[in-house]
Biopython code that builds the backbone (N, CA, C, O; Angstrom):
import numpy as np
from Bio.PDB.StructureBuilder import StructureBuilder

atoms = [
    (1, "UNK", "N", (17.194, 187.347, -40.974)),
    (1, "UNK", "CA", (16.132, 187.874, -40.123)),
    (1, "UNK", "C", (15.309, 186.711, -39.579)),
    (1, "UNK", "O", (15.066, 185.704, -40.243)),
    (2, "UNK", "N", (14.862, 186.930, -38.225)),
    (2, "UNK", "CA", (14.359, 186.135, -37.748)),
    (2, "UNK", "C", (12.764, 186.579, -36.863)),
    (2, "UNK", "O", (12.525, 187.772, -36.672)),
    (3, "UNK", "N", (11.891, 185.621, -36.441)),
    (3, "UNK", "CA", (10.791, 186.644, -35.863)),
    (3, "UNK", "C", (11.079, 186.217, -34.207)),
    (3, "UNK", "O", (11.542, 185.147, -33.811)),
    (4, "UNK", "N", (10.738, 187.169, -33.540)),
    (4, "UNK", "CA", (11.268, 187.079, -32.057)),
    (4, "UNK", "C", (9.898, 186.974, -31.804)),
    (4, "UNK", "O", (9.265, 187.769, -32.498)),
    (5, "UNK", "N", (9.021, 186.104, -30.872)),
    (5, "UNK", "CA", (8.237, 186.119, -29.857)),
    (5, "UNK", "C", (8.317, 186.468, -28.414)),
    (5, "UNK", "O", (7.500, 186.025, -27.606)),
    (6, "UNK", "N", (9.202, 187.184, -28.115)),
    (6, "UNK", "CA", (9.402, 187.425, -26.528)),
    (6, "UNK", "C", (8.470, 188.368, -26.362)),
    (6, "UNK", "O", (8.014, 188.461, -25.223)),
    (7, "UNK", "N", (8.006, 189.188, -27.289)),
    (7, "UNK", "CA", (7.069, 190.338, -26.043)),
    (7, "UNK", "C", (5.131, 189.290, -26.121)),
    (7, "UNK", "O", (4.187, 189.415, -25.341)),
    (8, "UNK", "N", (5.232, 188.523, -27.174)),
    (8, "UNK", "CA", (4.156, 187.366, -26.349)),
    (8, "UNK", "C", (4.105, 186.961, -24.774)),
    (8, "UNK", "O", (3.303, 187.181, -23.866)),
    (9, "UNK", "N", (5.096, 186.404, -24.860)),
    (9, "UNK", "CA", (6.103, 185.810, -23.651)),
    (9, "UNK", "C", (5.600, 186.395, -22.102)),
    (9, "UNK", "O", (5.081, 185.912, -21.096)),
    (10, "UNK", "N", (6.126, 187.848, -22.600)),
    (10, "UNK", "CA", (5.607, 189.282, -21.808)),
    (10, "UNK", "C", (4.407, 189.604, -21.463)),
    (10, "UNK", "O", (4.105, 190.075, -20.366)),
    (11, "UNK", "N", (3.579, 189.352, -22.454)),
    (11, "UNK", "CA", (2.162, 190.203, -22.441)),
    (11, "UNK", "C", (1.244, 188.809, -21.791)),
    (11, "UNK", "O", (0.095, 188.904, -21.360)),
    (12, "UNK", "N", (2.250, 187.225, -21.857)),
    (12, "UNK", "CA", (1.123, 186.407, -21.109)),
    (12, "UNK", "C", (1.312, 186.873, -19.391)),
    (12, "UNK", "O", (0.505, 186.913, -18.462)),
    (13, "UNK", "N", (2.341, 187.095, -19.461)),
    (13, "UNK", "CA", (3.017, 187.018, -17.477)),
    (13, "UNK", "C", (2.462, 188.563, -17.426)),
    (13, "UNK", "O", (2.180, 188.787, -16.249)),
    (14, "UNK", "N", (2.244, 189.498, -18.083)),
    (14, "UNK", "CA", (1.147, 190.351, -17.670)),
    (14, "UNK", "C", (-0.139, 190.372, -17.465)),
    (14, "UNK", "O", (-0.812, 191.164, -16.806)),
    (15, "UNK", "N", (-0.547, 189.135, -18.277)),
    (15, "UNK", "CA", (-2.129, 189.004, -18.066)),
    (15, "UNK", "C", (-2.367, 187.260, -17.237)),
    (15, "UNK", "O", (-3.236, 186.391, -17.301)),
    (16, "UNK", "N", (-1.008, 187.437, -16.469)),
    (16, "UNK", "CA", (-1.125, 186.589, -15.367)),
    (16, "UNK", "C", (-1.881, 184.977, -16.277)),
    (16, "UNK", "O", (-2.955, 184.575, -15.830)),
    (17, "UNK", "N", (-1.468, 184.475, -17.056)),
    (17, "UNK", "CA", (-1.745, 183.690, -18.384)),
    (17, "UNK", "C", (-0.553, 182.601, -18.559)),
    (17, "UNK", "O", (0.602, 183.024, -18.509)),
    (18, "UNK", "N", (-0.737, 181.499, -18.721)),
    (18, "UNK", "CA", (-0.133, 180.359, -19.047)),
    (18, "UNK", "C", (0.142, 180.159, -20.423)),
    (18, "UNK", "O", (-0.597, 180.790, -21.179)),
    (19, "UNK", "N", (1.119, 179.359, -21.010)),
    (19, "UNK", "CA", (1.160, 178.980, -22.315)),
    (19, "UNK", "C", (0.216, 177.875, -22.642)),
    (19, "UNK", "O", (-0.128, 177.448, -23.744)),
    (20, "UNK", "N", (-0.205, 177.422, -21.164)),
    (20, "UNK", "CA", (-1.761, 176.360, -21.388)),
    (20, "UNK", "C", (-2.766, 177.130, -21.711)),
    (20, "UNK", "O", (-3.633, 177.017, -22.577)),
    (21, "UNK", "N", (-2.530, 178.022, -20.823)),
    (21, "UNK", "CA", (-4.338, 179.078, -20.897)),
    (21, "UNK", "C", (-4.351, 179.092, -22.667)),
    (21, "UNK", "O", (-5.144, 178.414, -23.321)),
    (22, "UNK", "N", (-3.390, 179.932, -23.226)),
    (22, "UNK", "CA", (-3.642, 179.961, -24.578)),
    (22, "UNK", "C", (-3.473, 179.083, -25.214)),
    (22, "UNK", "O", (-3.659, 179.472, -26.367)),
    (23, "UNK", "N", (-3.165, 177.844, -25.217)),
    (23, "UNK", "CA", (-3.203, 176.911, -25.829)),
    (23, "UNK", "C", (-4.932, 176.833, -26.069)),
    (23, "UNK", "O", (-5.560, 176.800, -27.127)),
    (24, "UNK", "N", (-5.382, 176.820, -24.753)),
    (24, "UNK", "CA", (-7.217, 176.505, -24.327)),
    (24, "UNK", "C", (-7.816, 177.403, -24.998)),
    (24, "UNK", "O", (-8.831, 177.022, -25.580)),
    (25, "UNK", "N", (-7.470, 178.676, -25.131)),
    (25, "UNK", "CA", (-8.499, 180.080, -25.646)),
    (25, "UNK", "C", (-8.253, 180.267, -27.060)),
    (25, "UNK", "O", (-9.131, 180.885, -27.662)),
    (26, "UNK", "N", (-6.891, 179.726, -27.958)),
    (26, "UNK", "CA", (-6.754, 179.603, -29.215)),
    (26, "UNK", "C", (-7.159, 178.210, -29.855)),
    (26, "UNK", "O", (-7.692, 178.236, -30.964)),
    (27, "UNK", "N", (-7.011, 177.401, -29.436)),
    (27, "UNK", "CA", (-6.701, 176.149, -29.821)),
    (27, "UNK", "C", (-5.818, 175.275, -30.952)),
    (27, "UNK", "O", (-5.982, 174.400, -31.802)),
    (28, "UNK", "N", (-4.762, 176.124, -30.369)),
    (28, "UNK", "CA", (-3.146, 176.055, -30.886)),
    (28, "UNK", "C", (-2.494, 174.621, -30.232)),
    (28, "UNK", "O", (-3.166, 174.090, -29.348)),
    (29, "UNK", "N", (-1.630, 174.183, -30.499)),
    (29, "UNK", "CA", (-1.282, 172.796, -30.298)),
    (29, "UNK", "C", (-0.153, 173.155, -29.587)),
    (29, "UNK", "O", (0.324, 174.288, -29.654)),
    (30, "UNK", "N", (0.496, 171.896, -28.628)),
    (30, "UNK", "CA", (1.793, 172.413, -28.232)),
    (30, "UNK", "C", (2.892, 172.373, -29.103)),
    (30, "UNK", "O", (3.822, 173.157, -28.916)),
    (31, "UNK", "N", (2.914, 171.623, -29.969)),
    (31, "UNK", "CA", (3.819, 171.905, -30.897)),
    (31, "UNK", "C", (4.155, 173.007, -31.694)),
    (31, "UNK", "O", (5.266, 173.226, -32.177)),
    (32, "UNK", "N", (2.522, 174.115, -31.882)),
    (32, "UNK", "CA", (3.130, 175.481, -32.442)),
    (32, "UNK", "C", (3.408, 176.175, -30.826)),
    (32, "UNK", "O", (4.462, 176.804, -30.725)),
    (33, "UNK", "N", (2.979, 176.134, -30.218)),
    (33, "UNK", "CA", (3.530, 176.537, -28.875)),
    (33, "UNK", "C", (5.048, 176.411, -28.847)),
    (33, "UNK", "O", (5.720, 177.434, -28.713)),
    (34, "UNK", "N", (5.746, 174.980, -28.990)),
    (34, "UNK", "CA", (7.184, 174.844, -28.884)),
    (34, "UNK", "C", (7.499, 175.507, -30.305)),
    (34, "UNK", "O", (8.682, 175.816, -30.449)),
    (35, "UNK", "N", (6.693, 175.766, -31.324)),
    (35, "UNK", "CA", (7.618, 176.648, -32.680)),
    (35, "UNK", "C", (8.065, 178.412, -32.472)),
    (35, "UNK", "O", (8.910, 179.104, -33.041)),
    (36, "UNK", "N", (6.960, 178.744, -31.281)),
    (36, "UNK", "CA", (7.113, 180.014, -30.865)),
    (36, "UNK", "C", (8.016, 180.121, -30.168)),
    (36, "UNK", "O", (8.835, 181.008, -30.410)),
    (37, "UNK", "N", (8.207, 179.173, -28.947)),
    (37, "UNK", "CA", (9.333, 179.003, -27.967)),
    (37, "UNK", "C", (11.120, 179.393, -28.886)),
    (37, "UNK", "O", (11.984, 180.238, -28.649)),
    (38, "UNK", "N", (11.038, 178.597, -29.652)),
    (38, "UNK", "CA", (12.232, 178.589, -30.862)),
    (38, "UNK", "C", (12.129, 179.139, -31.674)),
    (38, "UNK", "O", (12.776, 178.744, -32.643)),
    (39, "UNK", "N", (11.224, 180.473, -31.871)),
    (39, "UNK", "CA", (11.389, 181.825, -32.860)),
    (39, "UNK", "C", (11.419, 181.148, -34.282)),
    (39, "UNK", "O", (12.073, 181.615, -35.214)),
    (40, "UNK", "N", (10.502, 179.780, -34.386)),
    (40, "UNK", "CA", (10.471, 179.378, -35.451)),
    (40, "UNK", "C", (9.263, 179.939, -36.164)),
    (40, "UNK", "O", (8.438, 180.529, -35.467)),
    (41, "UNK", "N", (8.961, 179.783, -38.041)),
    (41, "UNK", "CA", (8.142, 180.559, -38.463)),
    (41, "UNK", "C", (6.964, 179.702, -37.977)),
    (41, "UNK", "O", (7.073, 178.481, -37.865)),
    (42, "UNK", "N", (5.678, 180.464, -37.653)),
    (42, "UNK", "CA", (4.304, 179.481, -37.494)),
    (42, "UNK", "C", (3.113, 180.242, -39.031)),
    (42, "UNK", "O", (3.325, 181.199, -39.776)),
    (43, "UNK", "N", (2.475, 179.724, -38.990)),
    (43, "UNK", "CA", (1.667, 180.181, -39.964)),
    (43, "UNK", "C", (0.734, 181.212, -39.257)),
    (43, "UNK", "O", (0.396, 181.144, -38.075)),
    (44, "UNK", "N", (0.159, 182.714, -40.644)),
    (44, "UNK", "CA", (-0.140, 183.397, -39.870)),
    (44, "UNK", "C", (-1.235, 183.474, -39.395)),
    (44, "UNK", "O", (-1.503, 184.407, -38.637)),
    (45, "UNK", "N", (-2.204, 182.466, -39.732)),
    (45, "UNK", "CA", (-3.716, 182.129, -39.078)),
    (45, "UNK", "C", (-3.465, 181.979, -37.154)),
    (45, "UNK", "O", (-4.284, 182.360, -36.319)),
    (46, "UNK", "N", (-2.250, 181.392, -36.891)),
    (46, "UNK", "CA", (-2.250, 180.983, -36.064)),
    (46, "UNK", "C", (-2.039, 182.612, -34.857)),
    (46, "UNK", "O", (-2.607, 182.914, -33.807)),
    (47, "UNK", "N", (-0.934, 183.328, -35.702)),
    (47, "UNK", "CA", (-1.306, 184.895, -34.593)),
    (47, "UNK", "C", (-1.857, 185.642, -34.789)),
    (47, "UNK", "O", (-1.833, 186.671, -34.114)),
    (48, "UNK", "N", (-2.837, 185.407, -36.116)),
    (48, "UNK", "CA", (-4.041, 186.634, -35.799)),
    (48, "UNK", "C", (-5.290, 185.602, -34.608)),
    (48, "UNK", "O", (-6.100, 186.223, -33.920)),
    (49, "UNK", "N", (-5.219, 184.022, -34.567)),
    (49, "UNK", "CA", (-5.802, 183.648, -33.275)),
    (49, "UNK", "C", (-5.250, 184.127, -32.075)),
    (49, "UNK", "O", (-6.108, 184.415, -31.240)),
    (50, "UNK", "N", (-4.516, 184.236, -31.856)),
    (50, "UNK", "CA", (-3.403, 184.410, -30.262)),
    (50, "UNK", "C", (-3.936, 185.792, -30.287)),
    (50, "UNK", "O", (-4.381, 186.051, -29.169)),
    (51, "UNK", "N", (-4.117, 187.103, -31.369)),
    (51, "UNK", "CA", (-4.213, 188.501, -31.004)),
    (51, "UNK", "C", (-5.693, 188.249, -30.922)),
    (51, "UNK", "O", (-6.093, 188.604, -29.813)),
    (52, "UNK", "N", (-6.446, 187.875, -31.511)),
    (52, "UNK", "CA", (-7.904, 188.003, -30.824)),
    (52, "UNK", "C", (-8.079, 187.306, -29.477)),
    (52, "UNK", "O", (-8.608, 187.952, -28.573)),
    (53, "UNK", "N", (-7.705, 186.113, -29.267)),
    (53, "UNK", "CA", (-7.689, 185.764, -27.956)),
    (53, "UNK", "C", (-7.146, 186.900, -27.085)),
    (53, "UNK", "O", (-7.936, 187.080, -26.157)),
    (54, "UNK", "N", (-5.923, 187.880, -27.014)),
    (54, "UNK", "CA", (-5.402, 188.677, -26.267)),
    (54, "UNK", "C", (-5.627, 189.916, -26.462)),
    (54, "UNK", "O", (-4.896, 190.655, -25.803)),
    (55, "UNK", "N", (-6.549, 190.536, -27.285)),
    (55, "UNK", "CA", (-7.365, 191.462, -27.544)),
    (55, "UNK", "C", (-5.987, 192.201, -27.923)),
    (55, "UNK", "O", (-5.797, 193.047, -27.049)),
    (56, "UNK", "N", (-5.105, 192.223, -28.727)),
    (56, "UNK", "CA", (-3.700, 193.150, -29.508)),
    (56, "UNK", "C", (-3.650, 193.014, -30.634)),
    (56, "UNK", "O", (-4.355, 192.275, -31.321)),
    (57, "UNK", "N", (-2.911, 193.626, -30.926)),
    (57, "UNK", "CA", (-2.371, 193.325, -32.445)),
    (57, "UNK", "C", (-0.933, 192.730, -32.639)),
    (57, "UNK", "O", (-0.200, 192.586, -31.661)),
    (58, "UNK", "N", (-0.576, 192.423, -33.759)),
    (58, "UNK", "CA", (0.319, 191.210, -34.136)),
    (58, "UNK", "C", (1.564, 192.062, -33.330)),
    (58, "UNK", "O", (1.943, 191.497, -32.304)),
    (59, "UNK", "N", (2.260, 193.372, -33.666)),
    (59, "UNK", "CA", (2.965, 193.959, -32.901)),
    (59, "UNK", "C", (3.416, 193.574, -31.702)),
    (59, "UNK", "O", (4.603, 193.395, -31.432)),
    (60, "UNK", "N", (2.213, 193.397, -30.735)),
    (60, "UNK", "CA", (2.352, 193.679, -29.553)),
    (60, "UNK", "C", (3.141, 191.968, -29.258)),
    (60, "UNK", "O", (3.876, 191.857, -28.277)),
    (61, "UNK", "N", (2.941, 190.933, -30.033)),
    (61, "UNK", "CA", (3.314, 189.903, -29.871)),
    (61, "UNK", "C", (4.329, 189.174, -30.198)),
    (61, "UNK", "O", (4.721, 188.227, -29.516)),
    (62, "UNK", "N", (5.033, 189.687, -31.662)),
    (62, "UNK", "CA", (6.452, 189.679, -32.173)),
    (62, "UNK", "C", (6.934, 190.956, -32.981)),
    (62, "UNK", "O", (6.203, 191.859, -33.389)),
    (63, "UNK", "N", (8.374, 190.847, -33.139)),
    (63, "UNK", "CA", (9.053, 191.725, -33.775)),
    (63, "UNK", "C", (9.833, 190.827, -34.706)),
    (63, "UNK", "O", (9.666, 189.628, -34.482)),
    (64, "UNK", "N", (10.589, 191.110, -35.628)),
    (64, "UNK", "CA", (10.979, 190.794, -36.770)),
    (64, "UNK", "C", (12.605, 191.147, -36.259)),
    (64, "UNK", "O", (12.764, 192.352, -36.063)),
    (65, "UNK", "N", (13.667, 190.410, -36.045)),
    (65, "UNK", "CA", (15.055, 190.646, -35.270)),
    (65, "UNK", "C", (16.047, 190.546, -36.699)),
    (65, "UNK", "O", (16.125, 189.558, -37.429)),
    (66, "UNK", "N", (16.774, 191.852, -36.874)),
    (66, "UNK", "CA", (17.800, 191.753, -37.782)),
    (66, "UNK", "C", (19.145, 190.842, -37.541)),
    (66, "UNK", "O", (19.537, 190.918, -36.376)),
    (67, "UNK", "N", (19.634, 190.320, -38.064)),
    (67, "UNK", "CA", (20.707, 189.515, -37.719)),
    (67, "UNK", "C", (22.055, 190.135, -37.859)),
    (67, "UNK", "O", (23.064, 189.491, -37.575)),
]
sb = StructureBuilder()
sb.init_structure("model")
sb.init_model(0)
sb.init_chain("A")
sb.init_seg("    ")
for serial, (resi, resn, name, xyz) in enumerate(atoms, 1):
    if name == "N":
        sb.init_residue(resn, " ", resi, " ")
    sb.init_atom(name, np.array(xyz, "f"), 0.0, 1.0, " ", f" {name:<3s}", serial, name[0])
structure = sb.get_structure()
């Protein structure tokens, strides 16, 4: 099992949003930026920042992909 970030992905190009913008409104680094890119694990401080910045919940931002 792996964690998928694509509906992040989604919900920035809906709110017309950069992977800079949130870099700026979380103050997440690009390097967990490139760990999301590669569905790698990030720690979870880091997406309960990204869901308050994007006013969601963790849901709306990854899913958990069976292999």
């Amino acid at each position: 099992m792996y964690a998928s970030y694509n509906k992040l992905w989604k919900l920035l190009i809906d709110k017309n949003m950069k992977k800079k913008d949130l870099m700026a409104i979380t103050g997440i680094s690009q390097a967990t930026i490139g760990k999301l890119g590669r569905s790698e694990t990030v720690n979870s401080d880091v997406l309960i920042r990204i869901c308050a910045a994007l006013n969601c919940d963790i849901g709306d931002i990854m899913e958990v992909i069976k292999e």
